[in-house]
ZAKE-814595 format. One record per residue: residue in three letters; x, y negated, z negated of N, C-alpha, C in turn; residue number from 1. Coordinates in pm, 1 decimal, m for minus. Atoms other than C-alpha are relative to their C-alpha. Example, Ala and Ser with C-alpha at 12.3 -4.5 7.8 and 13.67 -1.06 7.14 Angstrom:
<recs>
[rec ALA; [89.0; 119.0; 0.0]; [1230.0; 450.0; m780.0]; [90.0; m120.0; 0.0]; 1]
[rec SER; [m82.0; 119.0; 6.0]; [1367.0; 106.0; m714.0]; [m77.0; m109.0; m73.0]; 2]
</recs>
This chain:
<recs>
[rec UNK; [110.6; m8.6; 94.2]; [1222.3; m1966.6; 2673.8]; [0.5; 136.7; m68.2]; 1]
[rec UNK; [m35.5; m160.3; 67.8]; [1227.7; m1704.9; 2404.8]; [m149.6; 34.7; m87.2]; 2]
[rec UNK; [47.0; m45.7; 129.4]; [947.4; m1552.0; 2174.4]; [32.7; 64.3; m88.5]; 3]
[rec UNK; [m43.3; m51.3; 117.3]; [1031.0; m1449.6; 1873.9]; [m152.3; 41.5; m87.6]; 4]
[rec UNK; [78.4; m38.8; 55.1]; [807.8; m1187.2; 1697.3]; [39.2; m16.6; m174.4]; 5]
[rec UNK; [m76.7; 13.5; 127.0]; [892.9; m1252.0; 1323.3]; [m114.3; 77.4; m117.8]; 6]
[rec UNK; [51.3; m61.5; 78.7]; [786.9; m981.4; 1023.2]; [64.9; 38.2; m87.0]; 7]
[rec UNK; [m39.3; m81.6; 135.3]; [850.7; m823.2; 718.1]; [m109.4; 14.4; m64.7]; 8]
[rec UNK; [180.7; m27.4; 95.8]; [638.3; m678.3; 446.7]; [12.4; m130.0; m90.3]; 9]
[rec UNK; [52.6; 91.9; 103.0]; [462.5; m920.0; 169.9]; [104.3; m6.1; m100.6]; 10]
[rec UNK; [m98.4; 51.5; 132.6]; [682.8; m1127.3; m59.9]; [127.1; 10.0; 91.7]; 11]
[rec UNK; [m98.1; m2.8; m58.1]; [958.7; m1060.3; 195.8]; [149.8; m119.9; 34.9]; 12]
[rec UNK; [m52.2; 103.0; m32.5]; [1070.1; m1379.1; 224.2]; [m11.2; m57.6; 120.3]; 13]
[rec UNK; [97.5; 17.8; m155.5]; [870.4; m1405.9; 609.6]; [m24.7; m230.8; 7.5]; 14]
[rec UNK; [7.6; 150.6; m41.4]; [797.2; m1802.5; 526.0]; [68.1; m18.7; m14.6]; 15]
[rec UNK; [m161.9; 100.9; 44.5]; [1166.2; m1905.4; 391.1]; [28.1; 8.4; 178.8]; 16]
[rec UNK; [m100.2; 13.1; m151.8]; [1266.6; m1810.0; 749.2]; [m87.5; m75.1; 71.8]; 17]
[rec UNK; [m3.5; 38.1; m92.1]; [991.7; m1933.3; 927.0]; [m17.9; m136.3; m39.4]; 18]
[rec UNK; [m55.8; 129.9; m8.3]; [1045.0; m2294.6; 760.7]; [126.3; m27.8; 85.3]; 19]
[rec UNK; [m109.8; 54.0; m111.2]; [1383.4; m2289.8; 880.5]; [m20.3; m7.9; 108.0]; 20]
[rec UNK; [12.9; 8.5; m142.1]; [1309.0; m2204.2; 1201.0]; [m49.3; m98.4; 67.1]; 21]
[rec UNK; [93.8; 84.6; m41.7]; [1022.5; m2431.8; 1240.8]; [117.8; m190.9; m21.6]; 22]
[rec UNK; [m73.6; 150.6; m7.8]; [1321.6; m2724.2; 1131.1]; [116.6; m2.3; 79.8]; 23]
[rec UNK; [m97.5; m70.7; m87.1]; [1537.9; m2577.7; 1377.1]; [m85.7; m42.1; 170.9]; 24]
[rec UNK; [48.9; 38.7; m89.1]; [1247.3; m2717.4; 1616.8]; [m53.7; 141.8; 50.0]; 25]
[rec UNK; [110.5; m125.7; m49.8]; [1079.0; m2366.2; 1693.2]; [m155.8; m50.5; 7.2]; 26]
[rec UNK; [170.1; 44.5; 38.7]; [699.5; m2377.3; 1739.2]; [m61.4; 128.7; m76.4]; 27]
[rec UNK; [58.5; m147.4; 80.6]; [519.3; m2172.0; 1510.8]; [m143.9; 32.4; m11.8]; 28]
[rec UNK; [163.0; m70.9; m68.1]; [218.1; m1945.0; 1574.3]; [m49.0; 113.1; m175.2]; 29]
[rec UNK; [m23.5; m43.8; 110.3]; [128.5; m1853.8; 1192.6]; [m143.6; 101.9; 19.7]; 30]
[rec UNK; [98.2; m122.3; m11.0]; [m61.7; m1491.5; 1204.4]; [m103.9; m72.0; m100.3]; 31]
[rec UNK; [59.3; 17.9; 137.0]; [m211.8; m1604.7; 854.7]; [m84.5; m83.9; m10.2]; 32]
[rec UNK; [90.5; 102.8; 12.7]; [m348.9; m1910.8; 929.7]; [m117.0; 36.1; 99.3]; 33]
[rec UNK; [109.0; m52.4; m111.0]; [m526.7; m1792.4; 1228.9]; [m120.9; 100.6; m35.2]; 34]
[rec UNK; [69.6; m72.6; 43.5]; [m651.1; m1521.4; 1017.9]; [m124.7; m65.0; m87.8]; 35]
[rec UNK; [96.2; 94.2; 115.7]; [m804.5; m1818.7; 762.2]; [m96.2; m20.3; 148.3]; 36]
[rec UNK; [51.2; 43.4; m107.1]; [m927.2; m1978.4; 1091.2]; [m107.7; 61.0; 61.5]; 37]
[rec UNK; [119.8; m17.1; m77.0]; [m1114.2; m1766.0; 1250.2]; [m104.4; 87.0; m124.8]; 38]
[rec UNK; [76.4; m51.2; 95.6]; [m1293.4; m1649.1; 898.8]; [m54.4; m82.6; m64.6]; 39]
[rec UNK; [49.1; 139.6; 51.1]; [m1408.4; m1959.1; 798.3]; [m129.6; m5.1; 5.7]; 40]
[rec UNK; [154.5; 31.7; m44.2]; [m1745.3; m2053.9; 739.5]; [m66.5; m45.6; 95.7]; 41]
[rec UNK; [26.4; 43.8; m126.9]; [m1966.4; m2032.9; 1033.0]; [20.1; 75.1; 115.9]; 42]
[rec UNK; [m74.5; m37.1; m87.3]; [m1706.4; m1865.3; 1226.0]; [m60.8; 197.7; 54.0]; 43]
[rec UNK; [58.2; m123.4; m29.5]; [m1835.8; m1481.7; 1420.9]; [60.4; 104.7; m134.8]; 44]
[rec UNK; [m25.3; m42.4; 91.9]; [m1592.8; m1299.2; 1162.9]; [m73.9; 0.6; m148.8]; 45]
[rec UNK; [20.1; 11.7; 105.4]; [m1693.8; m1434.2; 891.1]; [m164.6; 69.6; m33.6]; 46]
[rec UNK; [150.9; m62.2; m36.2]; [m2083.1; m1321.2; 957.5]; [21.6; 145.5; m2.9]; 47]
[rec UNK; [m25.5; m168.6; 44.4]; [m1935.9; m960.0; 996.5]; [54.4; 51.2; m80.9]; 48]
[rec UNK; [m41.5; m84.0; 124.5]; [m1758.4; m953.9; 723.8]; [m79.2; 3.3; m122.9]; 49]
[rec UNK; [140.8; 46.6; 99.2]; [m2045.2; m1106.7; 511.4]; [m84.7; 128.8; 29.5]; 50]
[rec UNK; [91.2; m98.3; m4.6]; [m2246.9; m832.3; 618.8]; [52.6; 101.3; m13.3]; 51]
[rec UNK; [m89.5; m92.4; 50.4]; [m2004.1; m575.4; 553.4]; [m5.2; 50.5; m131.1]; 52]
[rec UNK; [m56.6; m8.7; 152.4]; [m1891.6; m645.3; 199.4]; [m107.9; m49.6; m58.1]; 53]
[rec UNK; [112.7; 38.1; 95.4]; [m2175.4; m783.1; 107.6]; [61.6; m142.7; m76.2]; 54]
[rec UNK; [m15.6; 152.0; 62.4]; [m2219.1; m1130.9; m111.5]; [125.0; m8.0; m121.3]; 55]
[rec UNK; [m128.7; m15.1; 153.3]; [m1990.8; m990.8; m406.0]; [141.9; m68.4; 68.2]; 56]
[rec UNK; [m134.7; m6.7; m83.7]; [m1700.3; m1090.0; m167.8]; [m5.0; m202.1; m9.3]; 57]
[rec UNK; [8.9; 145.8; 17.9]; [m1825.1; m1502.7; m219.7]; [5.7; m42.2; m94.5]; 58]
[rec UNK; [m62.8; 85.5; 142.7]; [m1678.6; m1758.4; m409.1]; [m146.3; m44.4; m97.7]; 59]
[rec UNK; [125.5; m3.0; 105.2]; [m1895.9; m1871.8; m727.5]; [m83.1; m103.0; 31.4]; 60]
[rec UNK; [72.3; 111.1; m35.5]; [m2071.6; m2154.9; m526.7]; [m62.2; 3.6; 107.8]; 61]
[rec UNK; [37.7; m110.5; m100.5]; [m2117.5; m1920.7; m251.3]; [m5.8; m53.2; 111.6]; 62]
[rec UNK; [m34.0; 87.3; m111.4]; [m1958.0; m2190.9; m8.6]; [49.9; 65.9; 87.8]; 63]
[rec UNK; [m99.9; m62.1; m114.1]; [m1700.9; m1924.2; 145.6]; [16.5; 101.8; m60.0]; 64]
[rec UNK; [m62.5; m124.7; 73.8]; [m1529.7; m1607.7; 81.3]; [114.4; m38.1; m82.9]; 65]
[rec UNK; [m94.5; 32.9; 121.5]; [m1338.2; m1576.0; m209.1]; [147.2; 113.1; 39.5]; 66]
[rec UNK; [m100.8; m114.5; m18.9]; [m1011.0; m1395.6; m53.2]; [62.9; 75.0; m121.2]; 67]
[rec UNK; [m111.7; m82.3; 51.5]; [m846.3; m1255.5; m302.4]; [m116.8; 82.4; m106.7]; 68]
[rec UNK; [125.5; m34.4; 4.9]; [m1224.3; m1113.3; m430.0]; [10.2; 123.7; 98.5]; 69]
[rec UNK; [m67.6; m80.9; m109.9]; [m1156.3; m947.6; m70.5]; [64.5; 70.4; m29.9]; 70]
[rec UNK; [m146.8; m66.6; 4.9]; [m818.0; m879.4; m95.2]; [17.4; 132.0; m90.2]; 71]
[rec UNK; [5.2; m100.2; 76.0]; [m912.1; m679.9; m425.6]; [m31.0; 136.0; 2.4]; 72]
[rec UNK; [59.8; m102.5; m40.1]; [m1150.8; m486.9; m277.6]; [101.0; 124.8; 142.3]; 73]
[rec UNK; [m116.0; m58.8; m100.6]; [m914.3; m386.3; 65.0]; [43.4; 13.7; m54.2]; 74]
[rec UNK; [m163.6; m56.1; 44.2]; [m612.8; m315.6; m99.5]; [m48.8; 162.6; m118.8]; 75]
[rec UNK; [71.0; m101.3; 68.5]; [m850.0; m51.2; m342.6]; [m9.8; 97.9; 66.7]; 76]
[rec UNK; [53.6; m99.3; m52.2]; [m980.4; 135.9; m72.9]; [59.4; m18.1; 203.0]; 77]
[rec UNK; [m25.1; 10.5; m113.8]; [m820.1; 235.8; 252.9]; [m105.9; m7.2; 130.1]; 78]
[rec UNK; [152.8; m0.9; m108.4]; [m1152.1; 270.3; 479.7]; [m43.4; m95.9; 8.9]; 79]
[rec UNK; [81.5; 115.9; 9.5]; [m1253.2; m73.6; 378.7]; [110.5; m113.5; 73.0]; 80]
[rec UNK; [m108.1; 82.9; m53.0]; [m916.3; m223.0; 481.6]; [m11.2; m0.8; 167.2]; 81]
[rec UNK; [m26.7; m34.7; m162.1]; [m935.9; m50.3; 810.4]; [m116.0; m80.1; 55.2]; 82]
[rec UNK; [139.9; 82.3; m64.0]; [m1288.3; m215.2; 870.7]; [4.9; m146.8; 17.7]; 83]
[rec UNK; [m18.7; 155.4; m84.1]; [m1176.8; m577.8; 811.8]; [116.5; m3.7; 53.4]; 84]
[rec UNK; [m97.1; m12.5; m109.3]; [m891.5; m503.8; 1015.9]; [m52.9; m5.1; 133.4]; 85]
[rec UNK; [21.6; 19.5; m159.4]; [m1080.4; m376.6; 1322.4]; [m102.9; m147.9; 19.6]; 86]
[rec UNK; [71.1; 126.0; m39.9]; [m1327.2; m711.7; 1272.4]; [127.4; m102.7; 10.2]; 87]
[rec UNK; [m84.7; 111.9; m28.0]; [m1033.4; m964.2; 1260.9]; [91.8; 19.5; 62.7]; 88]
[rec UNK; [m131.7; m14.5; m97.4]; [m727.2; m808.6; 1435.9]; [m61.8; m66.1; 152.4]; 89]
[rec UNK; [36.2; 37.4; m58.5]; [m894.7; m843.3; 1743.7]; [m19.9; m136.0; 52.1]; 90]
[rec UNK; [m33.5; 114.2; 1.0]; [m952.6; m1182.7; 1703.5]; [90.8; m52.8; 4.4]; 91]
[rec UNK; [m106.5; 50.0; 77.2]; [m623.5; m1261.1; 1548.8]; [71.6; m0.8; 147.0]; 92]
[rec UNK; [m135.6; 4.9; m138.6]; [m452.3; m1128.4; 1879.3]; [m23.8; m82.6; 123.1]; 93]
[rec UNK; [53.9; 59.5; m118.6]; [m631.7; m1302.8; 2117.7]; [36.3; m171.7; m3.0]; 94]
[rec UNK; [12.0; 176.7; 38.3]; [m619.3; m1642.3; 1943.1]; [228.0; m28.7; m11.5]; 95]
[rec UNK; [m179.2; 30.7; m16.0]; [m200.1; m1586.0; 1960.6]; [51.4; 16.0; 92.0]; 96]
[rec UNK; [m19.6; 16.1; m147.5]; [m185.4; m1500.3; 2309.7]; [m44.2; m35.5; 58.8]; 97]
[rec UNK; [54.8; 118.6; m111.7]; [m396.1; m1780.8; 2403.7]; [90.8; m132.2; m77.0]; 98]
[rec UNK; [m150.2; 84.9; 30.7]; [m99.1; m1980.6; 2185.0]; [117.0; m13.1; 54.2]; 99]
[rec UNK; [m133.3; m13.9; m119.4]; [183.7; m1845.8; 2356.9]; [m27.8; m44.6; 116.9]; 100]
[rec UNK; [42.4; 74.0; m191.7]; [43.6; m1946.5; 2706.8]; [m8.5; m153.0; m32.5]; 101]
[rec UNK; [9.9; 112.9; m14.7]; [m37.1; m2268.2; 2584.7]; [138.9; m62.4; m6.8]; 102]
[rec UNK; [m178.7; m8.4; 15.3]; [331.7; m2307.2; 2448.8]; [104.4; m37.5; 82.6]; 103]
[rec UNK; [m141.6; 0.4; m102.1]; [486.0; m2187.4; 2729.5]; [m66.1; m84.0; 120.9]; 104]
[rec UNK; [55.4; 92.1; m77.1]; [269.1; m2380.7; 2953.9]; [82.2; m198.4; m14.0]; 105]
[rec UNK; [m123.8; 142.2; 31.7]; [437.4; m2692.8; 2773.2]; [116.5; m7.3; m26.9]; 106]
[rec UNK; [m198.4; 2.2; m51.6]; [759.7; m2587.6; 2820.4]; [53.5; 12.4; m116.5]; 107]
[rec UNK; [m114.1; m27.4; 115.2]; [872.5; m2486.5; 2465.7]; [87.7; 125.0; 15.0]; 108]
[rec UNK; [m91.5; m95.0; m8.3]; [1155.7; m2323.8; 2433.3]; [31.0; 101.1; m95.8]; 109]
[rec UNK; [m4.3; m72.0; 95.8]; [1161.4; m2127.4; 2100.9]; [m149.8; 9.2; m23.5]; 110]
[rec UNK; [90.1; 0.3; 9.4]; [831.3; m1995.0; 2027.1]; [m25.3; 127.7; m131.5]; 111]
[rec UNK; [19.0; m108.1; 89.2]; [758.8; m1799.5; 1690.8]; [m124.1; 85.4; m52.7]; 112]
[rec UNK; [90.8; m57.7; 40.5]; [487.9; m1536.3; 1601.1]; [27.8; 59.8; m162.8]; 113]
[rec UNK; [m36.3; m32.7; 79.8]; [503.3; m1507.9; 1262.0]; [m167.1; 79.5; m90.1]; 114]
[rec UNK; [112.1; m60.0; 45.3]; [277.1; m1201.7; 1156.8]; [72.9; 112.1; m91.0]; 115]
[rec UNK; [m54.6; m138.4; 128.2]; [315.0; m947.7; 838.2]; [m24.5; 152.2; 141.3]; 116]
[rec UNK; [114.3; m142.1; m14.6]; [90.6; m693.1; 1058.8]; [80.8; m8.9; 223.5]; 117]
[rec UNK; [m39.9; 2.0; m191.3]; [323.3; m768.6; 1442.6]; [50.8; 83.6; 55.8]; 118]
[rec UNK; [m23.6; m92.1; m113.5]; [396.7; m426.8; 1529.8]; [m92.1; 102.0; m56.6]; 119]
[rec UNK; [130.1; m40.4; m4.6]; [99.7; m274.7; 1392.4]; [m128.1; m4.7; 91.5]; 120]
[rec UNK; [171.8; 56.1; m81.2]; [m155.7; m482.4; 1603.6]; [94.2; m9.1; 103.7]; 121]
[rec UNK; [m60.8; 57.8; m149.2]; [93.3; m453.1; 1878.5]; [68.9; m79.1; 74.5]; 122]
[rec UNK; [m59.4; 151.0; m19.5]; [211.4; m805.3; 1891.5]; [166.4; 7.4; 47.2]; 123]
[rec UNK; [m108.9; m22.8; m43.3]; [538.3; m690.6; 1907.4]; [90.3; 35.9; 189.6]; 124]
[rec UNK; [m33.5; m9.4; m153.4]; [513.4; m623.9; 2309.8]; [m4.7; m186.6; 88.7]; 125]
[rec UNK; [17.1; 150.5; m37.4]; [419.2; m1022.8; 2387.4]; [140.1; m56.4; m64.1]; 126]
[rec UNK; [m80.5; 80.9; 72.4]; [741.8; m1102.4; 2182.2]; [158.8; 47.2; 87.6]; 127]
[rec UNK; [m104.7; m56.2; m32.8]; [1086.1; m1086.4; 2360.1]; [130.2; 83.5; m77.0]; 128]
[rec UNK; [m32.5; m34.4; 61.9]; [1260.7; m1035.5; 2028.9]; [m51.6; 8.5; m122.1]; 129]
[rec UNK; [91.7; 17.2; 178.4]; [1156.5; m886.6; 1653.1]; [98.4; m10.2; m65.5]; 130]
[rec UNK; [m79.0; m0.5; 73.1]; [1310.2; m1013.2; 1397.2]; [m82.9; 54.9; m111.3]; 131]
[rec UNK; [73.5; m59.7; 195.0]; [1233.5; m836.6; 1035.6]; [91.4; m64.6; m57.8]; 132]
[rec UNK; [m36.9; 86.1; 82.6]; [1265.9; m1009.7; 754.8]; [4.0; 124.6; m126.0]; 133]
[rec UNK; [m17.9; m150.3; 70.1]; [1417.0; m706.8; 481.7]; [1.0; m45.2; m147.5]; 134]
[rec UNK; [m9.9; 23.8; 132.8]; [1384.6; m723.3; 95.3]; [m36.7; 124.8; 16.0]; 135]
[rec UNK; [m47.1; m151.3; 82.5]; [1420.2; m416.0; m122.6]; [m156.1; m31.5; m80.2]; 136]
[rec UNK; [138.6; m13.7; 87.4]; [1084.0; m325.0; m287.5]; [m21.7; m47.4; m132.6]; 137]
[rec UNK; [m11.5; 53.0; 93.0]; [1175.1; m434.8; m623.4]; [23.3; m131.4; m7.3]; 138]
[rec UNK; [19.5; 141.3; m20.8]; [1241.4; m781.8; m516.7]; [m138.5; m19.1; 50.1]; 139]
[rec UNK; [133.9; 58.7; m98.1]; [924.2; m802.6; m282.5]; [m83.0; m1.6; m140.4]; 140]
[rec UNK; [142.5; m31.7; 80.6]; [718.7; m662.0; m644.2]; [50.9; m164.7; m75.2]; 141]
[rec UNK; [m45.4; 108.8; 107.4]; [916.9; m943.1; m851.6]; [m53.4; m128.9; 79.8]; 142]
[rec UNK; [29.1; 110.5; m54.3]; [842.2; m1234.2; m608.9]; [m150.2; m29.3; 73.9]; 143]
[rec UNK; [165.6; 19.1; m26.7]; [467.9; m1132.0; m542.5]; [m61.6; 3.6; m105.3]; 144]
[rec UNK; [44.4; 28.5; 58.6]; [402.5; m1114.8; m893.2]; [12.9; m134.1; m80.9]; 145]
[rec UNK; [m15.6; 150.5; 13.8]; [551.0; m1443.9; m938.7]; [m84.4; m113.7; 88.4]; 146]
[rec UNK; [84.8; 98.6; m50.4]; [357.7; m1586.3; m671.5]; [m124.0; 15.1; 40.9]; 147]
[rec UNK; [159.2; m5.1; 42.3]; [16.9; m1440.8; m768.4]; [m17.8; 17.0; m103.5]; 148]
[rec UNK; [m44.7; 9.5; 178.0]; [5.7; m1528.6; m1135.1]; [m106.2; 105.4; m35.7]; 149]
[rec UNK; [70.4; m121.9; 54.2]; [m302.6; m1269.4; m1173.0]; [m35.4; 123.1; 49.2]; 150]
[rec UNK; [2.1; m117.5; m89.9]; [m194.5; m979.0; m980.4]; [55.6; 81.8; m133.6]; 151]
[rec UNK; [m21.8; m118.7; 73.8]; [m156.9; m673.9; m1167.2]; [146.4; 63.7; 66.9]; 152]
[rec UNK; [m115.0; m39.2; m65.4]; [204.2; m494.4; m1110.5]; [m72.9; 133.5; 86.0]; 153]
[rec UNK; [80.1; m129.7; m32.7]; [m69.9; m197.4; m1025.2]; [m48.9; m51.9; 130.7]; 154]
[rec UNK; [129.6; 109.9; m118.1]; [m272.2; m453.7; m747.3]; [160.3; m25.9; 120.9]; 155]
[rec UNK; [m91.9; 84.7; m103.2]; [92.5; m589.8; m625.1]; [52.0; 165.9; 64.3]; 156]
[rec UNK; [m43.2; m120.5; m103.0]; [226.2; m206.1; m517.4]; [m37.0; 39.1; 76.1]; 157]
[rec UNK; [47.1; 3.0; m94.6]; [m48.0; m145.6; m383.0]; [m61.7; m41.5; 126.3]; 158]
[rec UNK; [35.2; 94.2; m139.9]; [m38.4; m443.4; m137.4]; [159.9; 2.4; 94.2]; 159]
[rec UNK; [m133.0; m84.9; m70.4]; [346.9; m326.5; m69.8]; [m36.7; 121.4; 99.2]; 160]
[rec UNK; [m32.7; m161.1; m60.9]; [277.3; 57.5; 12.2]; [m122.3; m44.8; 70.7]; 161]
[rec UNK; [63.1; 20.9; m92.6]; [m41.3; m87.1; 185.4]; [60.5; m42.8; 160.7]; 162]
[rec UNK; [m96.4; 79.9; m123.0]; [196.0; m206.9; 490.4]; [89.7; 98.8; 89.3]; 163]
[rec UNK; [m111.6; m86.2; m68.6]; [411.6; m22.9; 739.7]; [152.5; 29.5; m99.2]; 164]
[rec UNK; [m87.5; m17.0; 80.4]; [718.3; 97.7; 513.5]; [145.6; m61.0; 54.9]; 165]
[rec UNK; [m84.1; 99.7; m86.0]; [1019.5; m154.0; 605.9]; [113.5; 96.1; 43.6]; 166]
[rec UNK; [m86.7; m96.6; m90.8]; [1238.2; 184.4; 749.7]; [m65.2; m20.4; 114.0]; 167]
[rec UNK; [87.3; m19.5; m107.5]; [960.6; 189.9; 979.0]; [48.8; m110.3; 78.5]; 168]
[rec UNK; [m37.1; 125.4; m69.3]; [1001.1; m157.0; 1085.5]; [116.5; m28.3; 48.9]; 169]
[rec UNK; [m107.3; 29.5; m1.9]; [1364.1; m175.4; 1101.3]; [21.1; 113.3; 157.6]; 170]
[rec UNK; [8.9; m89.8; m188.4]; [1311.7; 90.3; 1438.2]; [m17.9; m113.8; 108.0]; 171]
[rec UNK; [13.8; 61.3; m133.6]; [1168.6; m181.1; 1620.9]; [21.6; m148.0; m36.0]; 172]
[rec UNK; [m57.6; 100.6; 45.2]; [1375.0; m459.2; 1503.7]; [155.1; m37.6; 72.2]; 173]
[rec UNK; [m122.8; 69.4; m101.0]; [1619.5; m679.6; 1764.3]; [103.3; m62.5; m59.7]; 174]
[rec UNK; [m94.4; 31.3; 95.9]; [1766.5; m851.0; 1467.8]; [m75.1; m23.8; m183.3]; 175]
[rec UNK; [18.3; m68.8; 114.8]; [1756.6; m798.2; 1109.6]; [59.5; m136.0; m113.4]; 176]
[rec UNK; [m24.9; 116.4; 111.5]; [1746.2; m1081.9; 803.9]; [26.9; 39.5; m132.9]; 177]
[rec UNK; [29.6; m94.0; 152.8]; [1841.4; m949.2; 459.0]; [m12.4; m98.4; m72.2]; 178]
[rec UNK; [84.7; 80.2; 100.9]; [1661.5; m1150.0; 223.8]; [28.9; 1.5; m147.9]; 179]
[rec UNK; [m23.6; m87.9; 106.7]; [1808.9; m973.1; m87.8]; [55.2; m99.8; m90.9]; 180]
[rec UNK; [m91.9; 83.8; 76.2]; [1999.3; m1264.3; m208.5]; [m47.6; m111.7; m8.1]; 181]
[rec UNK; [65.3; 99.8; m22.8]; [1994.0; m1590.5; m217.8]; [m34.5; m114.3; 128.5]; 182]
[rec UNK; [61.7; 42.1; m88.5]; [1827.8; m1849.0; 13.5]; [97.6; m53.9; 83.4]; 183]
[rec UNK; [m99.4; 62.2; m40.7]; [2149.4; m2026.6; 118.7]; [70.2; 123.3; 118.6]; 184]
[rec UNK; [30.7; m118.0; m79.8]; [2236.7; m1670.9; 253.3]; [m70.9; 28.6; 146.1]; 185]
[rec UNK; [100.3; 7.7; m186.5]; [1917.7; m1646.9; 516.3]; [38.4; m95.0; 2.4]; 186]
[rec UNK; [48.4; 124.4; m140.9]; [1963.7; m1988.6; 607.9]; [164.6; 47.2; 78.6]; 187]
[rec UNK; [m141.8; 7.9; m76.0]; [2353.6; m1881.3; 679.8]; [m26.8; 108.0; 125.7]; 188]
[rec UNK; [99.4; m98.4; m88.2]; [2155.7; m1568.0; 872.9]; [m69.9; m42.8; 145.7]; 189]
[rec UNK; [102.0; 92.6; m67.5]; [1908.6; m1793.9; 1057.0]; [116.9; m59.1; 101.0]; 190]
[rec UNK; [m84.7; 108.0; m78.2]; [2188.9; m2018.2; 1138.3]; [71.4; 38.6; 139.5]; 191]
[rec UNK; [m100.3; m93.5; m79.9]; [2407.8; m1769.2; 1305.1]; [m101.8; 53.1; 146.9]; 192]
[rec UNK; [114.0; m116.0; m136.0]; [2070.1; m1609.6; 1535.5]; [m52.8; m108.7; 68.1]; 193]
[rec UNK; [40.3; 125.2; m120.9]; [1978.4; m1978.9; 1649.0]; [67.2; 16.9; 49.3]; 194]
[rec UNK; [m120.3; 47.9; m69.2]; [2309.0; m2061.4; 1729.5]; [m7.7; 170.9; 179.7]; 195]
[rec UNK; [24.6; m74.4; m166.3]; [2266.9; m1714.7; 1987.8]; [m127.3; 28.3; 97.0]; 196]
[rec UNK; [94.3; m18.3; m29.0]; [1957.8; m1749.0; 2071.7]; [m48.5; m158.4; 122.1]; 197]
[rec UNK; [16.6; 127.0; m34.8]; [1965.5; m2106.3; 2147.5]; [110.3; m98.0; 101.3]; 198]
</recs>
């Protein structure tokens, strides 16, 4: 049984790999969704972050939060980032190492944590191996302003340099994906780290 911590910064190409993986029969433990999850309407987060940021932060029907409303605001101001950090990390980690137990409780054998933020919040010690997922900063800006049609190139850098700097990452990295090219590439990448892994 293996865990696999899986990261890179934003736009990295972090989901191309962890589709493959996940068709490769991995189980996957998606940081991101967990993060929707436990912020959801209703949910304890969501109440502290509502009282935080205040109502400006809700969509125009004022059903839920409007993330990327959020997102605008965090990525602006570092003090504000750090605040819904310490309300949801917390959460986030708890709700993935009560995944992994369940997991390994049912006997899977590949098990993936796939978090932008997994050796920041630590995550990286629950994982037997990290893989980073590497793109060059000028790809990550080109493929996050392609896949947020109203991000500013000003909004998208500063959700790059918001992140651990991927030298950083590449310290505590067991194996290494270069993303730089094309997709056929990682999957030939991927292919090669099942095959030893598996």
């Amino acid at each position: 049984m293996t865990v696999i911590g899986l990261t890179g910064g934003i736009a990295s190409g972090k989901s191309t790999v962890t589709a493959l993986l996940k068709e490769k029969g991995a189980v996957i433990i998606d940081a991101d969704k967990i993060a929707r999850e436990i912020m959801s309407k209703g949910e304890p987060a969501w109440f502290e972050v509502l009282n935080y940021f205040g109502d400006e932060i809700l969509n125009d029907d004022r059903s839920d939060i409007d993330r990327k409303k959020l997102a605008h605001i965090v990525f602006s101001d570092k003090a504000k980032l750090e605040v819904l950090n310490n309300i949801t990390h917390p959460k986030i980690i708890e709700e993935i190492k009560r995944q992994v137990e369940e997991y390994k409780k049912a006997g899977k054998k590949i098990i993936v944590i796939d978090a932008a933020l997994l050796i920041e919040t630590g995550l990286d010690k629950i994982a037997d191996e990290v893989w980073v997922v590497a793109a060059n900063e000028d790809i990550q800006l080109q493929r996050l302003m392609a896949r947020e049609k109203d991000i500013t190139k000003d909004e998208a850098l500063k959700r790059i340099k918001s992140q651990m700097p991927l030298a950083e990452k590449l310290k505590f990295a067991d194996r290494v994906i270069d993303n730089n090219s094309s997709i056929e590439e990682t999957k030939k990448q991927v292919d090669k780290m099942w095959t030893k892994i598996s």
